[in-house]
C-alpha positions in Angstrom: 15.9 2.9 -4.3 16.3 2.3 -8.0 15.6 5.5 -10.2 12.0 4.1 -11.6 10.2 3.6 -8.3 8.4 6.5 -7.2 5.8 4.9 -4.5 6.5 2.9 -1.3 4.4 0.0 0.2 5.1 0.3 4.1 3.8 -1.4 6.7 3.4 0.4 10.2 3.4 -2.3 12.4 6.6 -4.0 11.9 8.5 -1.1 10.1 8.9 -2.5 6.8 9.2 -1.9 3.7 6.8 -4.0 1.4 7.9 -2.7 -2.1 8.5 0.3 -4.4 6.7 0.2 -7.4 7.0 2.7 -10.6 3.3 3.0 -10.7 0.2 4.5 -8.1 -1.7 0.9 -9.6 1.4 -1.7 -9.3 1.7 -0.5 -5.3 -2.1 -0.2 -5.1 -2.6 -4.1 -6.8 0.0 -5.2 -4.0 -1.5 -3.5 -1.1 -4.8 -4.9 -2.1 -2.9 -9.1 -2.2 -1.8 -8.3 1.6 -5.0 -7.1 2.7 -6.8 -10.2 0.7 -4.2 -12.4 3.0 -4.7 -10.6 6.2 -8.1 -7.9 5.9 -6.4 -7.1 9.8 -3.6 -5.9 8.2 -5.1 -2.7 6.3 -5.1 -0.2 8.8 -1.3 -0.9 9.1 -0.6 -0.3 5.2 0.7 2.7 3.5 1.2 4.0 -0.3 3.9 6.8 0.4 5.1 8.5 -3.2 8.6 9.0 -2.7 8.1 12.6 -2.3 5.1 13.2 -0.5 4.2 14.2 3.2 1.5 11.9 3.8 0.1 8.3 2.5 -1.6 8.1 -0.6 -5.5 7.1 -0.2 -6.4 3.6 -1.5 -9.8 3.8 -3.4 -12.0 2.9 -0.3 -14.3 1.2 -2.2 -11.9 -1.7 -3.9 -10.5 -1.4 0.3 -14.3 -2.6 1.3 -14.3 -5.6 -1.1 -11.2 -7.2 1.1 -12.2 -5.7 4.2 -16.6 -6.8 4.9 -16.8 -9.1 6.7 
């Protein structure tokens, strides 16, 4: 992982990894493109900062505007 990355895109379901991104907003901006592909694919995407425990939250509200059906 290069030395400016800090967060992770990952995707569950097939075990890869989408992107790193330097910036909460560049991985959040990408997560929101896939879901506006596939709105299927959202439960199955994660924000993971290179250090954390858990995923990060997406704002649920920007989520909802790719998600309703």
């Amino acid at each position: 992982m290069s030395s400016e990355a800090e967060y992770i895109l990952f995707d569950r379901a097939s075990g890869n990894q989408l992107g790193e991104f330097a910036t909460f907003e560049k991985a959040e901006e990408t997560f929101l493109r896939y879901v506006a592909a596939d709105p299927s694919a959202a439960p199955d995407l994660e924000i993971w900062h290179e250090d954390g425990t858990e995923p990060m939250p997406v704002d649920p509200e920007k989520l909802r505007r790719f998600t309703a059906a």
